[in-house]
N, C-alpha and C positions, 0 to 999 in steps of 0.2 A: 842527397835527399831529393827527393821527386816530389813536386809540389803541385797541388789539384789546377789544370791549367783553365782560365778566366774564360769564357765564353767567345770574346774577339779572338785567341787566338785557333779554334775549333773551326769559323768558318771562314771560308775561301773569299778574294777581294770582291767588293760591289761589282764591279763592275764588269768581274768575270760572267759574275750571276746574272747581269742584267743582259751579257752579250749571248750567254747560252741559252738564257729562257728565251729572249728574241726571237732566236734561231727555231727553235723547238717551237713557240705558238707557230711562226712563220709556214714552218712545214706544214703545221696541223689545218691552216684555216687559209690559206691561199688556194684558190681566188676569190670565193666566194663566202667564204665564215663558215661559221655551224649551223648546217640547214634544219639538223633532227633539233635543234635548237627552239627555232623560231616557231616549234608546234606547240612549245611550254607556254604555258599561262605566263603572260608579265606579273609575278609574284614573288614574297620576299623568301628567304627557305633558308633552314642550316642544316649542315652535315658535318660529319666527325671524322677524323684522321682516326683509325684503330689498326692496330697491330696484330695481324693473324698467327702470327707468329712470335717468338723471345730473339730478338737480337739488340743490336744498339742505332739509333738511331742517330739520321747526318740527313743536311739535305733542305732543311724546314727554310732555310732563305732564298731557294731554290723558290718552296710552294709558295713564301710570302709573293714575291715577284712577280709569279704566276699570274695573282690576282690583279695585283698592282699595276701589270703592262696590260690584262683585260679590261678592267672596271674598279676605279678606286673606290664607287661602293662597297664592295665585298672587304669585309673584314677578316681578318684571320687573326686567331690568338691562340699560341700555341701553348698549349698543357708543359712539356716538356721542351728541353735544351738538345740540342747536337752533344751527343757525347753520353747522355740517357741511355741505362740497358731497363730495355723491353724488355716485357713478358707479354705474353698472347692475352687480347682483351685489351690492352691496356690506352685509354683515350688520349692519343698525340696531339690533337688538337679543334678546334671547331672553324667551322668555316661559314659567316652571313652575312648574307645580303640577297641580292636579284638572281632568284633562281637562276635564270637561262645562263648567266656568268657563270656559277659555279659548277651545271653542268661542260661547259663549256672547257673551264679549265680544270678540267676532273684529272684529267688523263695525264698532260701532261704535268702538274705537279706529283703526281702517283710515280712520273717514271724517273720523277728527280729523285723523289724518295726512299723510293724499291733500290733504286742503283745505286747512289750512296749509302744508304744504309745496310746495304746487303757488303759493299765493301768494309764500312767498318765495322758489319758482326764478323767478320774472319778474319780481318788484324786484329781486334780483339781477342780472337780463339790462339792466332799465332801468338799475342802477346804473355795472356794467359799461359798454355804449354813453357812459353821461354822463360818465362819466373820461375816456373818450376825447376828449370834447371840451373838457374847461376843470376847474372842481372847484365845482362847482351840486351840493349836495344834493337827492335824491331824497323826497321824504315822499307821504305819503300823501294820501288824502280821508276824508269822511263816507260815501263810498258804498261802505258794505259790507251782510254781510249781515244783518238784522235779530236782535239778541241774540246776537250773533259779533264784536262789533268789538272788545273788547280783545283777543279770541285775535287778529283777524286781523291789529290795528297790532304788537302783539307780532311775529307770523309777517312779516311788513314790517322791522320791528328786525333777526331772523333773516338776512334778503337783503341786511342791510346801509343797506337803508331809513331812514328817520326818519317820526317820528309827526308829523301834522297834529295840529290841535285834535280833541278824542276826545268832544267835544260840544258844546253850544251853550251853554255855564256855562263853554266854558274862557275861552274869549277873543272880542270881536264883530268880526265881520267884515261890514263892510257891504256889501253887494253892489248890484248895478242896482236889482233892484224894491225895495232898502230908502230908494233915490234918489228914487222918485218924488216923494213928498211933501218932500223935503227936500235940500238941498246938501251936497255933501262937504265945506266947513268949516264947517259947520254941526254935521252928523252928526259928525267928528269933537270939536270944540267940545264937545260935548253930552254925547257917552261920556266925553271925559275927568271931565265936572262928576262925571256920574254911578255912573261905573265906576271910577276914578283908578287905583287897582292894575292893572289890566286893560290886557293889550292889543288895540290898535284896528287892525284891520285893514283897506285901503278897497280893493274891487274898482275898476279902472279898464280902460275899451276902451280907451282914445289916450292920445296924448302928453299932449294939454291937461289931462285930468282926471289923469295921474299928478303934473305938475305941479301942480295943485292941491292933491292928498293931500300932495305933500313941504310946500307952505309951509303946510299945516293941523296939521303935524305927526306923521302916523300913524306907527304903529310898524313897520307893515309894509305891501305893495303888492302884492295881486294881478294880475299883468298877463292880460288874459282875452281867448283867442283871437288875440293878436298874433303878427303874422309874426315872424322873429328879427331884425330888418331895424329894427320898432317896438321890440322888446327891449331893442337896444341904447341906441337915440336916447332912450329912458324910461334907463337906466343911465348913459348921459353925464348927461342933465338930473339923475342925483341925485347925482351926480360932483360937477358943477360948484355944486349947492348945499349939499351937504354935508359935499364930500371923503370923503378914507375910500373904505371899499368892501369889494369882492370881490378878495386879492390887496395890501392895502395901506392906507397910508394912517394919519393918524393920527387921523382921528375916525370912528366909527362911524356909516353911515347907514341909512338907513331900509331894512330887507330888502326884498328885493326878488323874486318868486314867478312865475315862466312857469304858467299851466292853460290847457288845454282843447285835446283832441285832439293831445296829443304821442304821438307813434310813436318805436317802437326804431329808426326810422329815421331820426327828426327830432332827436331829444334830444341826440347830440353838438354840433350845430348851435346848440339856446338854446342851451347848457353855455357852449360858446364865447362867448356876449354877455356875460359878466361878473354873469347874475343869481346870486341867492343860491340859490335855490329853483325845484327843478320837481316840480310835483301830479303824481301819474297816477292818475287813479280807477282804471284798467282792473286795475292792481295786486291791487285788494281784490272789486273786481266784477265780471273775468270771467275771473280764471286759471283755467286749465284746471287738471284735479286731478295731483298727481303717483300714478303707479303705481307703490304699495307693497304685496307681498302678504305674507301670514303662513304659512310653510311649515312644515309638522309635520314635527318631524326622530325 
């Protein structure tokens, strides 16, 4: 049972937020501030977060920040939660206090916005499609953007998403080029000696090498670039060696992970093979931004 998740866990650590929005005014106002600024009347003013468009919305600790590292006058109180689907029109939130502040930090909270929220309107859209076909969690990848990825697995969480490994300290995952010099029970074998807490993850093309991973024991199974056709026949083979599953069963087997090149067209399709799991990089690394603008009321 899938249970509606609490608000902490939708947004990303303090302290990621505090280092990216740093970053982000840093860019925008070094060395000098905002000059178009200082032509504003010293006056008090509000403006409203609205959504030009229907998606879900991620991000809003982002704008809080925003203000918060400008001018602790400026209040912000947001209408809406991370994890809220939009509809066009719809007021996210208000923003007052000292004008020249809020012109100021317009932009940069908009593109905390736009970009988190534009990722989790389309892990929402993958999540959506993958219900339709069976109940295969959606998570993420590594491929986001450089110095963003807790916002953006956070904004993933928002859509309903689930978080991949959030680096290369979480868990090893051995993939093709880590095969070269070595065999998957082998490589498995070896992470346990040396990792034992850890879980081992083994990328596999075909049936043969996922059958390998189940009798080396990994904890999990990338299946890479397989039709849903190979999907399945790797989900029988761990059926039948380990019982359990997706759906049932009374022992637990080895997860089981669809990647590469899944489409909102294809994803009801795995869904239906009984895996555990489907990656979508595109999620993190080429949503389009959602259109959020800031209207002076």
């Amino acid at each position: 049972m899938t249970t509606a998740p609490d608000p902490g866990y939708l947004q990303p650590p303090h302290h990621e937020v505090v280092d990216a929005v740093r970053r982000a005014l840093a860019e925008d106002l070094a060395p000098l501030g905002d000059l178009t600024a200082t032509l504003v009347p010293p006056v008090l003013g509000e403006a409203r977060f609205v959504a030009r468009t229907d998606g879900v919305l991620a991000g809003t600790a982002c704008g809080t920040e925003t203000w918060a590292q400008l001018d602790p006058a400026v209040e912000v109180d947001w209408a809406l939660d991370d994890g809220a689907r939009l509809r066009a029109g719809d007021v996210i939130g208000v923003v007052r206090g000292p004008f020249r502040s809020i012109l100021t930090g317009e932009r940069t909270a908009l593109n905390f916005l736009g970009l988190l929220s534009g990722i989790a309107t389309l892990t929402a859209a993958y999540v959506d499609a993958a219900a339709a076909g069976g109940d295969a969690r959606v998570w993420d990848t590594r491929k986001t953007i450089p110095g963003l990825r807790s916002l953006s697995k956070a904004a993933v969480r928002a859509g309903g998403g689930r978080n991949h490994r959030g680096n290369l300290s979480d868990w090893m995952l051995i993939k093709d080029n880590h095969l070269g010099g070595i065999g998957i029970t082998q490589a498995v074998a070896t992470a346990r000696d040396r990792w034992p807490g850890r879980t081992v993850h083994v990328e596999c093309d075909s049936l043969e090498q996922c059958v390998e991973a189940l009798e080396a024991g990994a904890d999990a199974i990338l299946l890479d670039n397989m039709s849903p056709e190979e999907a399945r026949a790797c989900v029988a083979a761990a059926q039948v060696r380990q019982g359990g599953g997706a759906g049932g069963g009374a022992a637990r087997r080895t997860l089981l992970e669809v990647s590469g090149e899944v489409t909102l067209e294809t994803i009801g399709e795995y869904a239906a093979t009984g895996v555990d799991m489907i990656s979508v990089g595109r999620m993190t690394k080429s949503a389009p931004t959602l259109d959020i603008g800031l209207d002076l009321v």
